[in-house]
N, C-alpha and C positions, 0 to 999 in steps of 0.2 A: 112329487108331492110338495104341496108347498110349505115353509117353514111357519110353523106354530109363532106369534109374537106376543110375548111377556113382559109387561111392565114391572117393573120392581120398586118399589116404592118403602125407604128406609133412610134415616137419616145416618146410622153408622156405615161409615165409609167400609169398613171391616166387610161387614154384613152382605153389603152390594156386590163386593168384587168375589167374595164367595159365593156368589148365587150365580153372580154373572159369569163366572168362570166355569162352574159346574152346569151348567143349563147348557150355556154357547155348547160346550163338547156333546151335551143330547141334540146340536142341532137346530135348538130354540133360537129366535133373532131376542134379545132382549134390551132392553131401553131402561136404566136408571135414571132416575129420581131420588133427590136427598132432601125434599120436603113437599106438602100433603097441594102446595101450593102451583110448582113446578109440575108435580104430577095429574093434577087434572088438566092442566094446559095441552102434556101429550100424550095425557088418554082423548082428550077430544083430536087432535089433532091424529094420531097414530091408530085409532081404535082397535087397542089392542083383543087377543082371543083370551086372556086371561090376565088377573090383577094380583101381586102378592104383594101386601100390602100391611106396614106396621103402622099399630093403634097410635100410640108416642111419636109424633114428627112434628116440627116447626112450622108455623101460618097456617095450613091445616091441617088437623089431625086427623085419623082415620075414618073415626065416625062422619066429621062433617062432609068430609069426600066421598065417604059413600051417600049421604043423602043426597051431595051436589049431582054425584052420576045417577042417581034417582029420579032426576028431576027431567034430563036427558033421555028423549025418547033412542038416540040411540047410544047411550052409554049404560042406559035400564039394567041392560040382561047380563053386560058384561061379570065373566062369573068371578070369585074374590077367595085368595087364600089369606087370613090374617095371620100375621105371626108378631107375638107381643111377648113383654116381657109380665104382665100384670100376673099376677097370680089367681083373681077368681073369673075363671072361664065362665060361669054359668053368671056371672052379673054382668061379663059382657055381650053374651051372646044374648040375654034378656035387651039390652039397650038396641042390639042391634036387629033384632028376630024380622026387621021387612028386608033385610038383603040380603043379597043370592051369595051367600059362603058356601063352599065347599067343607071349607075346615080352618082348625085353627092348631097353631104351632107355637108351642111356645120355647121362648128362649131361657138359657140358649137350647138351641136345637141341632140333631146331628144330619147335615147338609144330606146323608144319603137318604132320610127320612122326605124334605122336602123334595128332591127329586124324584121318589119315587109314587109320593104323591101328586107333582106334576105329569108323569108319565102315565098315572092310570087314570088320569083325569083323560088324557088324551089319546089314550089306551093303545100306548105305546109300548 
């Protein structure tokens, strides 16, 4: 079967190696990102099967990357977990309501929560 690939997109260094360490061991290939800017370079390039993706990051933020893969006939459908540190969830899921989220996580968060919503995403 071939390996699920995961973009991670976060500008704390912390953040990344925790995800990236805990995914790699599910098997997942994963690809970091420490800004909203580097990240769309290889989601186009990489087109990856899933985005987790934080609101707060340097040149672009969350939002505007996800309009930018909106615009992308094949970055469109690519599906998004957010994980933010904001506190009102329903003002941003209001700003965001045209992209394809799965879910939002917010920080901090207990890494086995995230992977377990990576794994039923992919119903593992």
């Amino acid at each position: 079967m071939e390996r699920k690939k995961i973009l991670v997109a976060d500008d704390d260094p912390n953040i990344l190696k925790l995800i990236k360490i805990n995914l790699s061991a599910k098997n997942y290939e994963i690809i970091c990102c420490n800004n909203g800017e580097s990240a769309l370079e290889e989601i186009k390039k990489e087109k990856p099967d899933l985005l987790i993706l934080d609101v707060m990051m340097p040149k672009i933020d969350g939002y505007t990357l996800d309009l930018e893969l909106k615009d992308e006939e094949d970055t469109a459908k690519i599906p998004i977990i957010v994980i933010t540190g904001c506190s009102d969830t329903k003002q941003l899921f209001d700003k965001t309501k045209s992209a394809k989220f799965i879910t939002w996580i917010k920080k901090p968060f207990d890494i086995k929560d995230l992977v377990d919503c990576v794994n039923k995403y992919f119903k593992k």
